[in-house]
C-alpha positions in Angstrom: -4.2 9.3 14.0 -5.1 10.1 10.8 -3.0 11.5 8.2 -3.3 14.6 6.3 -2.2 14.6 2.5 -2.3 18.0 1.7 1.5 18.8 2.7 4.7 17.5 4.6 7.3 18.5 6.1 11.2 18.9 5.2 13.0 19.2 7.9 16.9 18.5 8.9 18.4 17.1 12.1 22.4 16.0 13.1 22.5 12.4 12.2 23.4 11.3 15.7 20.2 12.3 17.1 18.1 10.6 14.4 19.9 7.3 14.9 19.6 7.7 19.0 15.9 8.5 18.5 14.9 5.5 16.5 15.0 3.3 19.5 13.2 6.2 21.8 10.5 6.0 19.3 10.4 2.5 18.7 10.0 2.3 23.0 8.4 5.5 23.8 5.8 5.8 21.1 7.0 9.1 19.9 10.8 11.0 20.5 10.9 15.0 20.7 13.5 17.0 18.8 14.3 20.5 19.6 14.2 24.0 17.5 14.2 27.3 17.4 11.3 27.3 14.4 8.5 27.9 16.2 6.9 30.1 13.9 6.9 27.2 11.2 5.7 24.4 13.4 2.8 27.0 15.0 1.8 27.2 11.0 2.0 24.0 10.6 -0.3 22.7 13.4 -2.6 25.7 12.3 -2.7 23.7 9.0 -2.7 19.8 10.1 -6.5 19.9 11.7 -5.1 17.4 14.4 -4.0 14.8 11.4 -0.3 13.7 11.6 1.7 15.4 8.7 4.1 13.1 6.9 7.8 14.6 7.8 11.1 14.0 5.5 14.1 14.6 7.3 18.0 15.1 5.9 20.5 13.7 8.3 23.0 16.5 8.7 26.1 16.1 10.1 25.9 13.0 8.1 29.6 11.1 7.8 28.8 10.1 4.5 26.4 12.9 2.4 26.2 12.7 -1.3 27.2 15.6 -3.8 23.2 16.3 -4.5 21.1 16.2 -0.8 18.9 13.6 0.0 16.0 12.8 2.7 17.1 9.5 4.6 14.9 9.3 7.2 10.9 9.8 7.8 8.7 9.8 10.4 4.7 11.4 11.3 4.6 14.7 13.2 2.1 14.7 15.6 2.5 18.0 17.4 4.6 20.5 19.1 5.0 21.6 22.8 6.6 24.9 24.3 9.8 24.9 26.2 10.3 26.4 29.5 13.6 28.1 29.7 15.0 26.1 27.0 13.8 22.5 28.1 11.3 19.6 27.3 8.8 18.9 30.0 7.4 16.1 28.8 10.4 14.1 30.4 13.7 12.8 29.1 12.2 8.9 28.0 10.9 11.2 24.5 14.1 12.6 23.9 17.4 10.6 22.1 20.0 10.5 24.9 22.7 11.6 22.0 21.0 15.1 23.4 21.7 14.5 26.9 24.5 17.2 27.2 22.9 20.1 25.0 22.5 23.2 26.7 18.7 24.1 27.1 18.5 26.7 24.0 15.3 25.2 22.4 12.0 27.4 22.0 10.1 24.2 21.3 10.1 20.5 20.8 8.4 18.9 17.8 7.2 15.0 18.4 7.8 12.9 15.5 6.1 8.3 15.6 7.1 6.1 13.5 10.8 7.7 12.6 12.9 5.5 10.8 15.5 5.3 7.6 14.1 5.0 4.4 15.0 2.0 2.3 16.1 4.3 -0.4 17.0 8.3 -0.3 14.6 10.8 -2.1 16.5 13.5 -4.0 15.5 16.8 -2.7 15.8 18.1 -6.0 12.4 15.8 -6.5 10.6 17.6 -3.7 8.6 20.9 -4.7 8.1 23.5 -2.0 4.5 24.1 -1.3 4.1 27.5 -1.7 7.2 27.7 -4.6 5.6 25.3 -7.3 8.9 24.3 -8.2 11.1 22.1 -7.4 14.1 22.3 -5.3 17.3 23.0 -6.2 19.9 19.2 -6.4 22.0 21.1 -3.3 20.3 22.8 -1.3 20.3 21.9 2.1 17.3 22.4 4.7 17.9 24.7 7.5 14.6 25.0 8.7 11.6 23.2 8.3 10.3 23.8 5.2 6.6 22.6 4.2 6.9 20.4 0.8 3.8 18.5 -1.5 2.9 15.6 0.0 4.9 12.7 -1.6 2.7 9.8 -0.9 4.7 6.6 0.9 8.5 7.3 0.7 
């Protein structure tokens, strides 16, 4: 799948689920993570033309988080599916078992390949939001995804 290089993605999930999907992804080929931001995700796939879309995510929850946030991990988004009444259809192998216990709340599930640590943490205070033309603030934290410039190979 090709990439697109005309955005990305900024987006934060609870540590423990990043560090139990790794090994999903590595097996499965892809792992799913739920949200409530399906609005954002619909825009984005409107966007994407089929192409993956580079994704930067902040580990919250994280035991250890720096005074100024940082992305830690990164991955290719490849799509989204619907829930039905809260759950992921596309079967439990896609989704990190640290999320075996969650109540079915989710409106959708976005699929994320290739998700792994970084070798070294990008600022957000680096990143510029695509539609702000500025950069972000040193603390702020991602609560929802948020689409960023494309920052080449993190």
């Amino acid at each position: 799948m090709d990439k697109t290089q005309s955005f990305a993605i900024l987006a934060a999930v609870p540590e423990v689920h990043l560090i139990s999907g790794q090994d999903v992804c590595l097996n499965q080929g892809k792992v799913a993570f739920g949200s409530m931001a399906f609005e954002a995700f619909r825009k984005v796939d409107e966007m994407r033309e089929d192409k993956a879309v580079e994704i930067l995510i902040y580990a919250s929850d994280a035991a250890n988080r720096p005074l100024n946030t940082e992305v830690t991990w990164h991955g290719l988004y490849i799509g989204h599916v619907q829930s039905r009444g809260g759950r992921y259809l596309k079967g439990s192998q896609f989704r990190p078992p640290s999320t075996a216990s969650e109540k079915p709340i989710w409106a959708i599930f976005w699929e994320v390949q290739d998700l792994k640590p970084l070798s070294s943490p990008i600022a957000i205070a680096s990143l510029k939001g695509l539609e702000r033309g500025s950069n972000l603030k040193s603390r702020f934290v991602p609560e929802s995804p948020l689409l960023i410039e494309a920052v080449g190979n993190p």
